[in-house]
N, C-alpha and C positions, 0 to 999 in steps of 0.2 A: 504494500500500500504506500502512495503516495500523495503530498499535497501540492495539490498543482492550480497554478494560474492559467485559467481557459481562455479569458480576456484576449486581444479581443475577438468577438464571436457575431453570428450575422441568423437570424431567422428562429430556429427553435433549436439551436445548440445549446447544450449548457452552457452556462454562463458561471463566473464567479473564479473563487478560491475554493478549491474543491477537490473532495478525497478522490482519488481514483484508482484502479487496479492496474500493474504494469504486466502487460502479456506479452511482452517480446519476447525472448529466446532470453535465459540468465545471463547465458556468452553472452549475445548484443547489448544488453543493457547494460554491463558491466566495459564493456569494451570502448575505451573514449577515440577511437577508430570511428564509430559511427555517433553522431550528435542526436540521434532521431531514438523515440521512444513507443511504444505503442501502447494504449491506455484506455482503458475502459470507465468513463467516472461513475459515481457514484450517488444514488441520493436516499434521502429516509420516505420518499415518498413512494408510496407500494405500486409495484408494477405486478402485472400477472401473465405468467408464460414464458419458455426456455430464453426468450431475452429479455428478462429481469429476475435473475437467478438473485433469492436471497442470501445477505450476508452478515453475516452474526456478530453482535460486540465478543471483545474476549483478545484474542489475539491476532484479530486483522485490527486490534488499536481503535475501531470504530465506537461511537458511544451509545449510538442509536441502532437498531438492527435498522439495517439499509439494503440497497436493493440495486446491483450490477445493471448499469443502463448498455445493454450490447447493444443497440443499434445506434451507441454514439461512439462507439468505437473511432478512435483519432489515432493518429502522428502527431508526434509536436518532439518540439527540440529540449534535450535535457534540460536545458537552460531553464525552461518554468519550472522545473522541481522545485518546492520551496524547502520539503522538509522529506523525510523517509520515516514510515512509521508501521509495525504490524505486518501482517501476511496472511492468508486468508489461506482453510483448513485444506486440506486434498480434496474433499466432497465439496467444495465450494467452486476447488479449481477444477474440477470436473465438470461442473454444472457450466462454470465460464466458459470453455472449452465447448460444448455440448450447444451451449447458445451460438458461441463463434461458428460451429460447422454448421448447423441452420441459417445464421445471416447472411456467412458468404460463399452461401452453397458448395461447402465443400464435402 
């Protein structure tokens, strides 16, 4: 988990300073070779269906049970990370995974 600056944003993007899920590859995130990050945000407003997989307080650092927004799936540059915080369960990152292969048809 991450906090990141979405700003700025255009039509029904999320918007704001906001938690989000990092789904790149570990290697690429890790690797300051690539500046680019891939991110799934985050919000406590309840979604329903494989692209809004919920996401438990506890050790993804969340405070609110929240809710994986997969069809806002972004790139953006490490550079908006504000902060690094928490990690979200394997059954979680399954479920993230599981909405990712439904939204982009893979």
């Amino acid at each position: 988990m991450v906090l990141v600056e979405l700003e700025p944003t255009v039509g029904h993007e999320q918007r704001g300073l906001r938690p989000c899920v990092v789904v790149s590859s570990p290697s690429v995130a890790s690797c300051q070779k690539f500046p680019m990050l891939c991110v799934v945000p985050v919000s406590s407003t309840p979604g329903e269906g494989a692209l809004y997989p919920k996401l438990r307080i506890g050790r993804s650092g969340l405070r609110n049970e929240s809710f994986a927004l997969i069809d806002q799936l972004r790139s953006l540059d490490k550079l908006r990370v504000r902060r690094r915080y928490g990690c979200v369960s394997p059954v979680e990152l399954g479920s993230l995974e599981e909405g990712i292969r439904l939204y982009l048809s893979l």
